[in-house]
C-alpha positions as CSV (number, residue, x, y, z in Angstrom):
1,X,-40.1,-26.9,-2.8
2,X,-39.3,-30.0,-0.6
3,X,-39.5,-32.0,-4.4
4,X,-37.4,-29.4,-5.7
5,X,-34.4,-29.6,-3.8
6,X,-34.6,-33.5,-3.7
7,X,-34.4,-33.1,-7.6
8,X,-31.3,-31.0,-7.3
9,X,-29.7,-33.3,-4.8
10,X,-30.7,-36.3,-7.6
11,X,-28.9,-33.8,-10.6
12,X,-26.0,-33.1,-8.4
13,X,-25.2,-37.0,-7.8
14,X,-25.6,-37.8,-11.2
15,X,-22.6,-34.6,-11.9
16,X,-20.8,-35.9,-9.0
17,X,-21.0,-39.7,-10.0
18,X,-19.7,-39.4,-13.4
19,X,-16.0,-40.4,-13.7
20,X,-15.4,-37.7,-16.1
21,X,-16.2,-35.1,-13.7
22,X,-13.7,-36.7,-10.9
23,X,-11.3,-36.5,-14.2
24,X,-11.6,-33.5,-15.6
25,X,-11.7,-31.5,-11.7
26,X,-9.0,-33.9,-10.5
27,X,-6.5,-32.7,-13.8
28,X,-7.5,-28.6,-13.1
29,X,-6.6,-29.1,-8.9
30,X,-3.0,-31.2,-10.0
31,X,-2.6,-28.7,-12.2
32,X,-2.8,-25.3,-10.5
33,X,-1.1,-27.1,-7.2
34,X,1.4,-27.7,-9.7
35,X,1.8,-24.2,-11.0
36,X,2.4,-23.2,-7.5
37,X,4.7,-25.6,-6.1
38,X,6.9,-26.5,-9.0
39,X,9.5,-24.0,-8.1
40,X,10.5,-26.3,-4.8
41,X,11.6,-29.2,-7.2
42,X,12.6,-27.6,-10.3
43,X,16.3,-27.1,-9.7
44,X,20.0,-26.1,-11.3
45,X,23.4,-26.5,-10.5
46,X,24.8,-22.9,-9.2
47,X,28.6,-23.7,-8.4
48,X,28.5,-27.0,-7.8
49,X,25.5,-26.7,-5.5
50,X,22.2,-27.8,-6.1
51,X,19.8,-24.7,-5.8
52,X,15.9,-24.9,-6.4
53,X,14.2,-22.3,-8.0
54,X,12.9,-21.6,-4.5
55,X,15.8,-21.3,-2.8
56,X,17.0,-18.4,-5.3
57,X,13.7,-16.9,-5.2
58,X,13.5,-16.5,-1.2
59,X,17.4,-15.1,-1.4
60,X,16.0,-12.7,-3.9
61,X,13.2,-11.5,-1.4
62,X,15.7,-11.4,1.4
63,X,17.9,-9.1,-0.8
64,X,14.4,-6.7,-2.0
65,X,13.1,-6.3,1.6
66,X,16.3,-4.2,1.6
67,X,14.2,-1.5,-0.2
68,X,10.7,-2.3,1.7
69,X,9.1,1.3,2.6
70,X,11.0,2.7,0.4
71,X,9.5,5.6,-2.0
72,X,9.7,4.9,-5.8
73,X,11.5,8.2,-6.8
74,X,15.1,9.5,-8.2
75,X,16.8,9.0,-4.5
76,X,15.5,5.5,-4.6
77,X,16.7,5.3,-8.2
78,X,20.2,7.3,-8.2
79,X,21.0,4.5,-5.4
80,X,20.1,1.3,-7.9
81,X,22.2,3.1,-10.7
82,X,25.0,3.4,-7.8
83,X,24.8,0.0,-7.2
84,X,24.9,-0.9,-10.9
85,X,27.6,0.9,-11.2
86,X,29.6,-1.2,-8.1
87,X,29.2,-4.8,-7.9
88,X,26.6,-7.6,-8.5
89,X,26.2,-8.0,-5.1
90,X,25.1,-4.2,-4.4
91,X,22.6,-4.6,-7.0
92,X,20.8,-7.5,-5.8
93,X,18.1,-5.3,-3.8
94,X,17.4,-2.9,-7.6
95,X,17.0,-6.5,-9.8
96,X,13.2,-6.2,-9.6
97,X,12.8,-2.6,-9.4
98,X,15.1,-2.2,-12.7
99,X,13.7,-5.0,-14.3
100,X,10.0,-4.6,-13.7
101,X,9.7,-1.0,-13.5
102,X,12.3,0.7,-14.8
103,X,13.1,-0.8,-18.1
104,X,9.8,-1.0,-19.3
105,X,8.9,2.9,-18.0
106,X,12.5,3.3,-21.0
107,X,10.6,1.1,-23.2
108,X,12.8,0.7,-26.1
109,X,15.3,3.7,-25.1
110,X,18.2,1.9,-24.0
111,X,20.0,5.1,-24.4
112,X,18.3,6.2,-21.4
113,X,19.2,3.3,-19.2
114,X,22.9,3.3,-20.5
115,X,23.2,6.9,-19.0
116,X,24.1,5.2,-15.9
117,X,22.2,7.8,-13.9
118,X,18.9,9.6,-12.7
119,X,20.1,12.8,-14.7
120,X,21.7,10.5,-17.8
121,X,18.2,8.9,-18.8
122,X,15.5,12.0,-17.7
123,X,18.0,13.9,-20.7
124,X,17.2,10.9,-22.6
125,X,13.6,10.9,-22.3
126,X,13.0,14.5,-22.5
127,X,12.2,14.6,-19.0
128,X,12.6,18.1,-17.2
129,X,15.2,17.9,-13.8
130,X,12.9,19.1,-11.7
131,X,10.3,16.5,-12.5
132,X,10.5,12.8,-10.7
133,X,11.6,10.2,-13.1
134,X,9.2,7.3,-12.7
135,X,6.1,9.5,-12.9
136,X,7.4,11.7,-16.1
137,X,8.2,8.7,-18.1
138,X,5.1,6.9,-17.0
139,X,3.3,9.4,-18.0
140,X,4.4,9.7,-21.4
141,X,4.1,5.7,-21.8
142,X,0.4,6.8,-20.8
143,X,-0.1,9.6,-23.0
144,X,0.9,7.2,-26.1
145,X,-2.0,4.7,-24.7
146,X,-4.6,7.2,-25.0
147,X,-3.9,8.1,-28.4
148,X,-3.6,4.4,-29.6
149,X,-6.7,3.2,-28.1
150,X,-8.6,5.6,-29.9
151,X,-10.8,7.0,-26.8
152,X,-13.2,9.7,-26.8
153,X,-11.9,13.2,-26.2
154,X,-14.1,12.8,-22.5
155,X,-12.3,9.6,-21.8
156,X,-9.5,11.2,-22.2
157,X,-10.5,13.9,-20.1
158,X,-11.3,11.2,-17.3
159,X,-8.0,9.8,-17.5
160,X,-6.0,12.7,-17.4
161,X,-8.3,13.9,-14.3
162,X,-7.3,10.7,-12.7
163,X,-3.8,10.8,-13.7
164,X,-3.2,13.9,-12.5
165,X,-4.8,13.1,-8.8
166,X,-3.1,10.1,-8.4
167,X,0.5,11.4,-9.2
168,X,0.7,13.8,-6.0
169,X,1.6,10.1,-3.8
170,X,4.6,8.5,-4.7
171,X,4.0,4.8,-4.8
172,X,6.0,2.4,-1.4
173,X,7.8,-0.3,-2.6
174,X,7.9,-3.7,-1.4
175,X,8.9,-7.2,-2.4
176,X,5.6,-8.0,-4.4
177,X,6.5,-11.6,-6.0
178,X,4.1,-14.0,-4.2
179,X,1.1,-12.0,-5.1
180,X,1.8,-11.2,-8.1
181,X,2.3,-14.7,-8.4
182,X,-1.8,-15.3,-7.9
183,X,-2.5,-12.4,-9.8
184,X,-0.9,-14.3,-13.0
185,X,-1.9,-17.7,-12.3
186,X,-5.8,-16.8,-12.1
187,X,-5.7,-16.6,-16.0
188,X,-4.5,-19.8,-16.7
189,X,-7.4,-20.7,-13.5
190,X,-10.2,-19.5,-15.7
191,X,-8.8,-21.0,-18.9
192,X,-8.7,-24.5,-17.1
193,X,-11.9,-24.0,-15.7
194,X,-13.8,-23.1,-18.7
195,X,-12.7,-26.2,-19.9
196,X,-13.5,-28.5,-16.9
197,X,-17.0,-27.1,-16.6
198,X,-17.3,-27.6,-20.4
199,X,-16.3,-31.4,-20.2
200,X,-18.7,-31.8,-16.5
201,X,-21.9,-30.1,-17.3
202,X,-22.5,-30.7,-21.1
203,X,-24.1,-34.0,-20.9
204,X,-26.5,-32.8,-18.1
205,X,-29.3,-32.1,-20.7
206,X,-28.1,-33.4,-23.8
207,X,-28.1,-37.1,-21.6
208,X,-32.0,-36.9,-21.6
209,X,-32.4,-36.2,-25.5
210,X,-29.3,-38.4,-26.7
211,X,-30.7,-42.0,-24.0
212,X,-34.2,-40.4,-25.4
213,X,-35.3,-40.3,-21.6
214,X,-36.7,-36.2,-22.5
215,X,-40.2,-37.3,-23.4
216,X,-40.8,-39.1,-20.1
217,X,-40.0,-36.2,-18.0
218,X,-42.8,-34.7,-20.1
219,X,-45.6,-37.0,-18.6
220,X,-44.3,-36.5,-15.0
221,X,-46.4,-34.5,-12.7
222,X,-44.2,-31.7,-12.6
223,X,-43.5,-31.5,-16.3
224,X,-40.3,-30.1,-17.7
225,X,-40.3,-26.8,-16.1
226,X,-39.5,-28.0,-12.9
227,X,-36.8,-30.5,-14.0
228,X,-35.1,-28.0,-15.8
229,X,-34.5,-25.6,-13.1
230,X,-33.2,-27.9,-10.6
231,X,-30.8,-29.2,-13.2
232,X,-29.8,-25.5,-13.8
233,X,-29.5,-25.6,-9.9
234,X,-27.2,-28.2,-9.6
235,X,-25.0,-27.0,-12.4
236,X,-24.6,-23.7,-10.9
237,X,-23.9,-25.5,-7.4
238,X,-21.4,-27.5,-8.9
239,X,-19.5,-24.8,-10.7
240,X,-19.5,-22.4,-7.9
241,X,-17.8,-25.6,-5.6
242,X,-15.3,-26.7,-8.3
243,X,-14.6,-22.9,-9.1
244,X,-14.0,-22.5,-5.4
245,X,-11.6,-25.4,-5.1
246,X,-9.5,-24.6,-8.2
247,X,-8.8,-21.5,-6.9
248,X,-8.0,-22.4,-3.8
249,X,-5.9,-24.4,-5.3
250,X,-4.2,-21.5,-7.1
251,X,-4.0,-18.8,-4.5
252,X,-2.8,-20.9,-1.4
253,X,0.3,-22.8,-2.6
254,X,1.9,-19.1,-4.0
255,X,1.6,-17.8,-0.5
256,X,2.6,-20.4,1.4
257,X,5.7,-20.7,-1.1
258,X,6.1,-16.5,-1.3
259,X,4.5,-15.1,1.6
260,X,1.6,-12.3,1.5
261,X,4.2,-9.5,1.4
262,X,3.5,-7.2,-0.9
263,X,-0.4,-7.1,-0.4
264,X,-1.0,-3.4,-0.2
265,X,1.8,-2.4,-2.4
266,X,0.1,-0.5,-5.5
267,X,-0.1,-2.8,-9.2
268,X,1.8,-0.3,-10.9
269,X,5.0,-1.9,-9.6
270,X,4.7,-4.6,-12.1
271,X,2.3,-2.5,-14.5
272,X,3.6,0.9,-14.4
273,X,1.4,1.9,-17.4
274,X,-1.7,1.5,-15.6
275,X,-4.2,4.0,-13.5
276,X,-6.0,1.4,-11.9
277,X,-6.1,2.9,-8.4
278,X,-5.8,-0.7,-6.8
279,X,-3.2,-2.4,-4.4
280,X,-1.9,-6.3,-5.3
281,X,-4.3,-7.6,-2.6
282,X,-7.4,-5.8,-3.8
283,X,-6.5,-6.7,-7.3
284,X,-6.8,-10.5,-6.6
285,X,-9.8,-10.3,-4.6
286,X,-11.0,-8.5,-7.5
287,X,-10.1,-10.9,-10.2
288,X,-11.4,-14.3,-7.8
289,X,-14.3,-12.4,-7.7
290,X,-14.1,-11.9,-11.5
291,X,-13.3,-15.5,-12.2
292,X,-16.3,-16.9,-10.1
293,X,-18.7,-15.0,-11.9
294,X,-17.0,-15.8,-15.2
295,X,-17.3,-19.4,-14.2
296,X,-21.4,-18.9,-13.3
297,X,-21.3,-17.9,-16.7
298,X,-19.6,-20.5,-18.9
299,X,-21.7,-23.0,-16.8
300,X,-25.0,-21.3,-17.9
301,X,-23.6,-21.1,-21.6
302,X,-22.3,-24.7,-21.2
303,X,-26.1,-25.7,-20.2
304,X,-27.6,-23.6,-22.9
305,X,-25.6,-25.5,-25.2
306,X,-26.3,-29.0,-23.9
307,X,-29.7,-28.1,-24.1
308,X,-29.7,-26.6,-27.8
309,X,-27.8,-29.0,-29.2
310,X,-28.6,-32.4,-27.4
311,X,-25.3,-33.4,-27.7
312,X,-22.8,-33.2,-25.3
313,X,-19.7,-33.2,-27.8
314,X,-20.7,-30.6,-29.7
315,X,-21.6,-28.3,-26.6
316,X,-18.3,-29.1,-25.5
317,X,-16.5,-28.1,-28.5
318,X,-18.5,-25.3,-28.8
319,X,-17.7,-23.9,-25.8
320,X,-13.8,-24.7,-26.3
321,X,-13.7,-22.8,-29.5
322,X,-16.4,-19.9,-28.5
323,X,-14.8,-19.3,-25.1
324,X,-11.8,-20.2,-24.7
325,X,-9.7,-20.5,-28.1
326,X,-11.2,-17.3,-30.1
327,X,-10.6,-15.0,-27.0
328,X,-6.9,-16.6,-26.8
329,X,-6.0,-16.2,-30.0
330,X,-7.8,-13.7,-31.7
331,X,-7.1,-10.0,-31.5
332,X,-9.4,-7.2,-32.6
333,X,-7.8,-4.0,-33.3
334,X,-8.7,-1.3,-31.3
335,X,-9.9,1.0,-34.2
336,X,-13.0,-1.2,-34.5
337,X,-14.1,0.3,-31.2
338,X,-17.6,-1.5,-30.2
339,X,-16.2,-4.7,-31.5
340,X,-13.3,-4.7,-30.2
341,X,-14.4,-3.3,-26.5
342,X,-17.3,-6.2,-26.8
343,X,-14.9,-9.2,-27.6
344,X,-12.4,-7.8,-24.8
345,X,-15.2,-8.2,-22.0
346,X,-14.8,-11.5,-22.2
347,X,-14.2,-12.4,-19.0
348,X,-11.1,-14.4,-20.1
349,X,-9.9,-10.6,-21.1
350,X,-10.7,-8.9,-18.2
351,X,-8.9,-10.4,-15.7
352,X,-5.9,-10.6,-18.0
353,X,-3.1,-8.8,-16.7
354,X,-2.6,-6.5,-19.8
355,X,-6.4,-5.5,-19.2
356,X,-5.0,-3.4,-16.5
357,X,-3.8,-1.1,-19.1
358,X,-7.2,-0.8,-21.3
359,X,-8.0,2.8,-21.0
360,X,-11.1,2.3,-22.6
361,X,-14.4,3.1,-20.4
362,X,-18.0,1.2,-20.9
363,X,-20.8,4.1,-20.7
364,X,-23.9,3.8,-19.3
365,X,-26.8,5.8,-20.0
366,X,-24.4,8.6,-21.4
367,X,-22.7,8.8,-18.5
């Protein structure tokens, strides 16, 4: 055991000691500090005045915590139409809430929003008086979802369970920005990480085969068996430390720029469509959690690949294209149901924001 670790110490130095690693982990940290902080430099003229991106974003928050502890429903939104109706100024504190929630609950009925009032757009929607607006015209958004994903007639049946338990709580509202802020930026975290794992770990076997060093490790006393999980070892090591870092890298800078406000304020602010029974803070410990074990596995692929194909460029392309392009850029329809279902797991997918909104439910054992 003792010669183990001493080999994964050995694997991990050579990882570590490579320039390209330094490179490629280096680019990912810049770049996610980057994506957080930009909005402190990147600036615009408003009047004459030079205003950051910041600046405008904090007196936004300033004017939304107006509405903190609020309840979404028609008194909350009779008052935005009111202030729509009065000045800009008045309707600072509704920008979000319009914007975000709202608008999209209309979809493309702008006859609804035009109505100028709670009353105005339920007649547009075909939404009874007596029921609330937000959760009527939700729920039709919702109803459409389930027919166009093609679920099961007991999926259904689960959803429509859930949507009718969840309905009896109107949601709190609450300035939401910063979080929702990490939320988004962890898919571009996992993207960039695929990548930097690809270009780190896919010379750790295909070194041996390509400087034809693999026949040595053969004669040794431990034979390959040995070598092979301590190189696993320190890949995983590595990938679990670097995966940690970028992350860091992508949550901390958002909050220290936004604040944590917002953390127990339900996802269906900014996704009204969906029944995920979660709030914005247990979202994004679910989606690091998400992201690290995506990242365990691209580096296992990644070292399955060095190892098939004894050559680090092609494992790395392979990997790019496999993982990280096809999932990006390719969309299965949902009518080709197993496919479609298996190439959305990807973990790249699932911690997608639109994923939220994927009614579709993986069964186990029948259940």
């Amino acid at each position: 055991m003792k010669n183990f670790w001493t080999l994964v110490r050995f694997e991990l130095k050579k990882i570590l000691s490579r320039k390209i690693t330094w490179i490629a982990v280096g680019i990912v940290f810049v770049i996610m500090l980057a994506f957080g902080f930009y909005r402190a430099f990147a600036s615009h003229e408003v009047n004459g005045v030079r205003v950051t991106a910041h600046e405008e974003e904090m007196q936004a928050k300033a004017e939304e915590k107006k509405l903190a502890g609020r309840l979404v429903n028609d008194e909350l939104l009779e008052d935005m139409f009111a202030a729509m109706a009065t000045d800009e100024e008045s309707f600072q504190p509704y920008r979000t809430l319009y914007n975000e929630l709202v608008r999209d609950l209309c979809g493309s009925n702008t006859l609804a929003l035009s109505r100028g009032s709670v009353e105005g757009a339920k007649e547009a929607l075909g939404i009874s008086p007596e029921e609330e607006f937000v959760y009527a015209a939700r729920r039709q958004q919702i109803e459409k979802k389930l027919k166009s994903q093609y679920l099961t007639e007991g999926e259904k049946e689960y959803w429509h369970n859930v949507l009718e338990t969840e309905e009896s709580v109107p949601w709190e509202y609450d300035y939401y920005q910063g979080v929702h802020f990490v939320w988004v930026a962890a898919y571009t975290a996992i993207v960039l990480i695929a990548l930097m794992l690809a270009v780190s770990l896919a010379n750790l076997f295909a070194d041996e085969h390509q400087k034809k060093t693999d026949q040595l490790v053969l004669c040794s006393r431990n034979g390959r068996k040995v070598l092979c999980m301590a190189k696993i070892t320190a890949g995983l090591l590595f990938t679990m430390g670097s995966t940690g870092l970028v992350l860091l890298a992508t949550a901390i800078p958002q909050l220290i720029m936004f604040g944590t406000d917002g953390w127990n304020a339900p996802i269906q602010l900014i996704v009204p469509n969906s029944m995920v029974q979660m709030t914005f803070g247990e979202m994004i410990l679910y989606t690091y959690v998400v992201a690290i074990l995506a990242a365990l596995l691209y580096g296992s692929i990644i070292l399955c690949c060095s190892e098939l194909f004894r050559n680090s460029t092609v494992a790395v392309m392979a990997v790019i294209v496999v993982l990280v392009l096809v999932p990006m850029m390719v969309i299965v329809p949902y009518e080709y149901r197993v496919l479609s279902q298996i190439f959305d797991l990807n973990p790249i997918n699932v911690i997608a924001i639109w994923s939220a909104t994927d009614f579709r439910l993986v069964p186990f054992f029948r259940g």
